[in-house]
N, C-alpha and C positions, 0 to 999 in steps of 0.2 A: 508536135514534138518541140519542147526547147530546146536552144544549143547551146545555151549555159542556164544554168539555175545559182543562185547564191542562198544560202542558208547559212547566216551567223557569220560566222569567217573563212566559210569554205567555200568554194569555188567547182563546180562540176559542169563538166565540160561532156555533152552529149559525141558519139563515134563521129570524128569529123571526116572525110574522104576529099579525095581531089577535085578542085575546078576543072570539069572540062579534060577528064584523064584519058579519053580517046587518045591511044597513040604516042601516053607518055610513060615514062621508064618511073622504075621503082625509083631511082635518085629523085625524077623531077615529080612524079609524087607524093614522095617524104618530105619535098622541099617546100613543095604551095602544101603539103597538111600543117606542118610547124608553121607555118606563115601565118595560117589561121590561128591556130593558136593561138603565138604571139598577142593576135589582135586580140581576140575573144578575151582574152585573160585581162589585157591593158582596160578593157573596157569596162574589165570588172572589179579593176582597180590593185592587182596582182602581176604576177611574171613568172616564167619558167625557171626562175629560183630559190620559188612558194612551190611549186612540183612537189605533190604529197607520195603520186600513183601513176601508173600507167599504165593501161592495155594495148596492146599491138596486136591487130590480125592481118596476115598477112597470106597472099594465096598460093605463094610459092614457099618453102624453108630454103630453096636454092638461092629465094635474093633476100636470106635473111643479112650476110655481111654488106650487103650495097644499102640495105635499109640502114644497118645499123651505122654505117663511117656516116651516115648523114645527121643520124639520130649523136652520135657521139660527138660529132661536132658544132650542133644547138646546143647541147642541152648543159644549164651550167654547170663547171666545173665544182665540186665539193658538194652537189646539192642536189645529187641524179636521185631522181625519185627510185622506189621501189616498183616494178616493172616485172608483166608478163608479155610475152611474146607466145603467140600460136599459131598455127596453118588454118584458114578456115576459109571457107563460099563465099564472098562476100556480094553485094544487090545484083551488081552487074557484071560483067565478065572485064567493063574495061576497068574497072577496080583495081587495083593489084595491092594496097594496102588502107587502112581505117585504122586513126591511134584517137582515143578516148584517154584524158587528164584529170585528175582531184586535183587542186592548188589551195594550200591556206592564201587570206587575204592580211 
């Protein structure tokens, strides 16, 4: 599996999940998944204000506003991508959220 592909000037970013989420809170796994991000992207010569798209699954809807004040405060202003958000099983139980990105470059 790759965890970014680049095709032309688009940027696709495979489900990325948390480093090492044993034990850590929806905030502080929204916060190392954007971190990824961040980098992935840089790497691929883009930024979260090329953000085309975005999938969220998440295992609770209960910690949909804790995902979201963290998501709402990465992501840049005037340039929020279009965005689904869902409840779903994700690999492991210590998961508790996986966000997958399009970015033009």
């Amino acid at each position: 599996m790759s965890k970014v592909v680049v095709h032309g000037n688009t940027v696709y970013l495979a489900g990325i999940v948390a480093d090492n989420p044993k034990g850590k809170s929806v905030t502080e796994q929204t916060k190392d998944i954007l971190k990824q991000i961040d980098g992935f992207l840089a790497k691929a010569g883009t930024d979260k204000s090329k953000l085309l798209s975005a999938n969220i699954w998440i295992t609770d809807m209960a910690n949909f506003a804790e995902m979201n004040a963290v998501w709402d405060s990465w992501v840049s202003p005037g340039n929020t991508p279009a965005r689904a958000t869902v409840e779903a099983k994700l690999a492991t139980p210590d998961y508790k959220i996986e966000i997958m990105v399009v970015a033009a470059r």
